[in-house]
C-alpha positions as CSV (number, residue, x, y, z in Angstrom):
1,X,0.0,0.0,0.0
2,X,0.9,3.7,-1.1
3,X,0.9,4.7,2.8
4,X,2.9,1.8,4.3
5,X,6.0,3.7,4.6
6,X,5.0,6.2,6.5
7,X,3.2,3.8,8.8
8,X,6.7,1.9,9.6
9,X,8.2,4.7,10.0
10,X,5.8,6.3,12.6
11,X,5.7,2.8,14.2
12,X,9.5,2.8,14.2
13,X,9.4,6.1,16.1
14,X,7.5,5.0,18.8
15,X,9.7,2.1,19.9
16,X,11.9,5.3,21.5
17,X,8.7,5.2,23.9
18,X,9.6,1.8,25.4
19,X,11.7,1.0,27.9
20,X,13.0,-1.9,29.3
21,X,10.5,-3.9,32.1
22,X,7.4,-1.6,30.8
23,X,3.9,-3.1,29.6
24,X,2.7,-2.0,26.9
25,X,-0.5,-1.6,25.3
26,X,-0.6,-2.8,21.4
27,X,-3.1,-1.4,19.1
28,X,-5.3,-2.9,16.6
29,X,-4.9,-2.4,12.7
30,X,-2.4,-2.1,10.1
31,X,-0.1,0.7,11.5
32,X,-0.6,-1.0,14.9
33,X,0.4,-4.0,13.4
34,X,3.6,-2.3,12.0
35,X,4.6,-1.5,16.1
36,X,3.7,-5.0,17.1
37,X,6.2,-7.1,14.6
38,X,8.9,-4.1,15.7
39,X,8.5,-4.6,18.8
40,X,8.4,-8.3,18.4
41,X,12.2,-8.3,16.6
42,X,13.3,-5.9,20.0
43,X,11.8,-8.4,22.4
44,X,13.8,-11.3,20.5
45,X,16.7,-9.2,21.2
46,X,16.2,-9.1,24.6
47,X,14.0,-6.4,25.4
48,X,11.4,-7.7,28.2
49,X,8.5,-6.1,28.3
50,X,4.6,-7.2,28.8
51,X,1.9,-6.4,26.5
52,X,-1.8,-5.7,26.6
53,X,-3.2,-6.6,23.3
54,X,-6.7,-4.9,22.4
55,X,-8.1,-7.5,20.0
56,X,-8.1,-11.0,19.4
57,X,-6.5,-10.1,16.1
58,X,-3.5,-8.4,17.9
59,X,-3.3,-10.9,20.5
60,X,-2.8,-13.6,17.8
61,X,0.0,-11.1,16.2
62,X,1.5,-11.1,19.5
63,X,2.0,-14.4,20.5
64,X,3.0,-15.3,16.9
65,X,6.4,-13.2,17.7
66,X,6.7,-14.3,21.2
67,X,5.7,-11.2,22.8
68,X,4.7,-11.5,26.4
69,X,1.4,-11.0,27.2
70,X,-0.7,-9.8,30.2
71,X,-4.2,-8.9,31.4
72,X,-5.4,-5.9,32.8
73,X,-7.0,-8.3,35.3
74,X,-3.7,-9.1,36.2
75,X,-2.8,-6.0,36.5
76,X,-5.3,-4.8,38.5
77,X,-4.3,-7.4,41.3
78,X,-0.9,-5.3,41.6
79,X,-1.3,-1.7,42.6
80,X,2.3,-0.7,41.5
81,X,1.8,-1.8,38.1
82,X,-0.1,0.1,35.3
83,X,0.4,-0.2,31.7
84,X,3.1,2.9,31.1
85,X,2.7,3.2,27.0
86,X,0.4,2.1,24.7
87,X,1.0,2.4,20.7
88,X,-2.2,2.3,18.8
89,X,-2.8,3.9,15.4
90,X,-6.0,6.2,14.3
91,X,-8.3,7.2,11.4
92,X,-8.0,10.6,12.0
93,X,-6.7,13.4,14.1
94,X,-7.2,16.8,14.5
95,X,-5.5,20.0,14.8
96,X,-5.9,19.5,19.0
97,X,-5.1,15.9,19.0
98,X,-8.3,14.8,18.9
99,X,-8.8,11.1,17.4
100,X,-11.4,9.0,15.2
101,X,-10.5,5.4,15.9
102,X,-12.9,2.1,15.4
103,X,-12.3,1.6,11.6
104,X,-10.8,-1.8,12.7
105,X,-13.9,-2.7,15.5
106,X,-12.2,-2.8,18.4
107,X,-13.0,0.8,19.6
108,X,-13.8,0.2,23.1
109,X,-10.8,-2.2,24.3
110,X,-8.6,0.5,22.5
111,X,-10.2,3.2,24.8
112,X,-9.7,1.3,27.8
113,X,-6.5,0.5,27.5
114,X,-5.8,4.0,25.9
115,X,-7.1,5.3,29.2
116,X,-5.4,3.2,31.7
117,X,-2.1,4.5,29.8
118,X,0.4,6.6,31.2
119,X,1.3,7.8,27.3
120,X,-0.4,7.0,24.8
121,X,1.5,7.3,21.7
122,X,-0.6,7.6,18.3
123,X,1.1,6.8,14.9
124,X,-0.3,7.5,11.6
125,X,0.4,8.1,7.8
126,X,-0.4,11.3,6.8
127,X,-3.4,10.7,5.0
128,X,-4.7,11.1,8.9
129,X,-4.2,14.0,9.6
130,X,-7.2,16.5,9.3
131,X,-8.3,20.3,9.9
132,X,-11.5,18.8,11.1
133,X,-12.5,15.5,12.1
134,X,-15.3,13.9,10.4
135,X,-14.3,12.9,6.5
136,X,-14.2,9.8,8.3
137,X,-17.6,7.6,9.5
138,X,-17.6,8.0,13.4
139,X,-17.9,4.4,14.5
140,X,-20.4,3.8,17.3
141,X,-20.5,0.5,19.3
142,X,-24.1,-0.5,20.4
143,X,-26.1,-3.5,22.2
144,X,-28.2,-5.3,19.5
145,X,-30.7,-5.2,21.4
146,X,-30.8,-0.9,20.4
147,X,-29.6,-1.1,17.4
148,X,-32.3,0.1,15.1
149,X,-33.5,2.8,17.8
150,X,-30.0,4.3,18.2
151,X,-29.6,4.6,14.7
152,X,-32.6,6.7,14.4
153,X,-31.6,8.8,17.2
154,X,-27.9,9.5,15.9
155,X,-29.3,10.3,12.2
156,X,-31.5,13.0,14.0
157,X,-28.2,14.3,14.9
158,X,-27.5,15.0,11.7
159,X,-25.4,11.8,10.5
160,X,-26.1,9.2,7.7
161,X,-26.1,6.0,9.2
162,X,-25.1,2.1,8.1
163,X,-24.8,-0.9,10.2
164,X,-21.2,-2.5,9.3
165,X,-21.7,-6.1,7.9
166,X,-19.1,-8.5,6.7
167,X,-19.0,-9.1,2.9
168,X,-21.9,-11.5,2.9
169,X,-24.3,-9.5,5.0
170,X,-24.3,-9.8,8.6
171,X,-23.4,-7.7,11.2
172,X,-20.0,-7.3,12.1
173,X,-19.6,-8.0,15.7
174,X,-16.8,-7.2,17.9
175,X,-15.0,-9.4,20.2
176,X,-17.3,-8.1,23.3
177,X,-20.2,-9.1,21.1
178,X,-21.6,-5.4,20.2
179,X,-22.7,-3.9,16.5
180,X,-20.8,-0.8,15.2
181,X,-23.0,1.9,13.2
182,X,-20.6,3.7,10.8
183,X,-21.9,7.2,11.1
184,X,-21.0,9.8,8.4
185,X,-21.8,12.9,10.6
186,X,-19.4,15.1,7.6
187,X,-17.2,17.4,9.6
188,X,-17.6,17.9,13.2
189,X,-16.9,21.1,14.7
190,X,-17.1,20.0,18.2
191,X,-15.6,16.7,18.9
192,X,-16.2,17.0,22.9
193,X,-19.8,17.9,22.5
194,X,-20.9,15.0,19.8
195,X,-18.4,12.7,22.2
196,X,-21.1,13.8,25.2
197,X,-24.1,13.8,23.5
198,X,-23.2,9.9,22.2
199,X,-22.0,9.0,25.4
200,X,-25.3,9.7,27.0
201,X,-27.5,7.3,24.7
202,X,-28.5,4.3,26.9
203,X,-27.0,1.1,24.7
204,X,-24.0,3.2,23.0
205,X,-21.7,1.6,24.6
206,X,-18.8,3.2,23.5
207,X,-17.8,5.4,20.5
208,X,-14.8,6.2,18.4
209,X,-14.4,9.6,19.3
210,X,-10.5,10.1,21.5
211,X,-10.8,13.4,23.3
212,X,-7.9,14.5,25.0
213,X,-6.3,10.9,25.1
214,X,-3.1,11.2,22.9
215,X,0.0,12.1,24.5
216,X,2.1,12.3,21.3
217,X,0.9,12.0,17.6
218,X,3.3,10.8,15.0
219,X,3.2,11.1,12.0
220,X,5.2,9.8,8.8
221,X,5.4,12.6,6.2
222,X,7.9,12.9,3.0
223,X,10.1,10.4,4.5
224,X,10.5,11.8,8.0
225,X,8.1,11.3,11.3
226,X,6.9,14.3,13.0
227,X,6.1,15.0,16.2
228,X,2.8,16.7,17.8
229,X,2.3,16.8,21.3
230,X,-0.9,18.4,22.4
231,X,0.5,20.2,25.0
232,X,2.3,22.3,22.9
233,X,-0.5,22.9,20.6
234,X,-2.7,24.0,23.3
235,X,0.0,26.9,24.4
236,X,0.4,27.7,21.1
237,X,3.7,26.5,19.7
């Protein structure tokens, strides 16, 4: 692919993020998957680290290139440890940071374990990278139970609407058993807000809006990776 490049290169950036004895939270998707076979050839040369993987898919990755794993059940029965980088990649980001993520379904394990980070480090191609979120389809993961009444709710805020289905027609389900609508909302001006309103819905259970998650963005561009932390594009510089 056209973008592949820049996604290695942004995934070979991040491996600056992880140190030696850390756990680390792998992404799902195909720049993820770029981080997870690095990583993979570090750990074979000795690096030790732990891993939280965020999909079945990943986990398979993983374990294919002898990669440690771990829970966050595990790690919840020891207070000192936490997971202190995650690598993940995105469909788009903003001008603040903000993220669409969910293209690849598994949305709601990738904001967990985004959130239970102590950096989270997002890489991307720069096709990603946006003025305004939104030329993407927002993925929204809902009970099945709600489907067809959250879908009619969300197109009254404005967004076209489609259930994702696998090639042959039935919903695609994600490993916690949910249904992702792929809603085209066209740009939105105010990711916080639409990331409120959604969260409010009784049976969304969790959407693919990233608000004030990423520590670091990077991005591969003309054969260089740059850098964007959000702190420094709140102050200004």
């Amino acid at each position: 692919m056209a973008n592949d490049p820049e996604k290695e290169a942004a995934a070979r950036a991040s491996l600056r993020f992880v140190k030696h004895g850390n756990v680390v939270g792998l992404g799902t998707g195909s720049t993820a998957a770029h981080a997870v076979r690095l990583l993979g050839e570090k750990v074979k040369a000795g690096l030790k680290i732990t891993a939280v993987p965020t999909s079945y898919q990943t986990k398979e990755l993983a374990e294919s290139l002898g990669i440690p794993l771990t829970t966050l059940d595990e790690l919840a029965r020891d207070e000192a440890k936490q997971i202190d980088v995650d690598i993940d990649g995105c469909d788009e980001f903003d001008l603040h940071l903000n993220l669409i993520k969910g293209g690849g379904g598994a949305l709601l394990r990738e904001k967990i374990v985004a959130s239970a980070s102590r950096k989270f480090v997002v890489i991307a191609d720069s096709s990603k990278q946006v003025p305004v979120l939104g030329k993407f389809p927002l993925p929204v993961e809902v009970i099945p139970f709600a489907r067809a009444l959250l879908a009619k709710e969300i197109a009254k805020l404005g967004a076209t609407v489609r259930l994702r289905q696998y090639a042959y027609g039935n919903p695609f389900v994600t490993d916690e058993g949910h249904h992702i609508l792929d809603c085209h909302f066209g740009e939105i001006p105010d990711p916080p807000l639409l990331s409120r309103t959604l969260s409010d819905m009784p049976g969304v259970v969790e959407h693919g809006l990233f608000i004030n998650l990423a520590t670091v963005v990077l991005v591969g561009k003309n054969g260089n990776v740059e850098e964007l932390r959000r702190e420094r594009i709140d102050a200004g510089l």
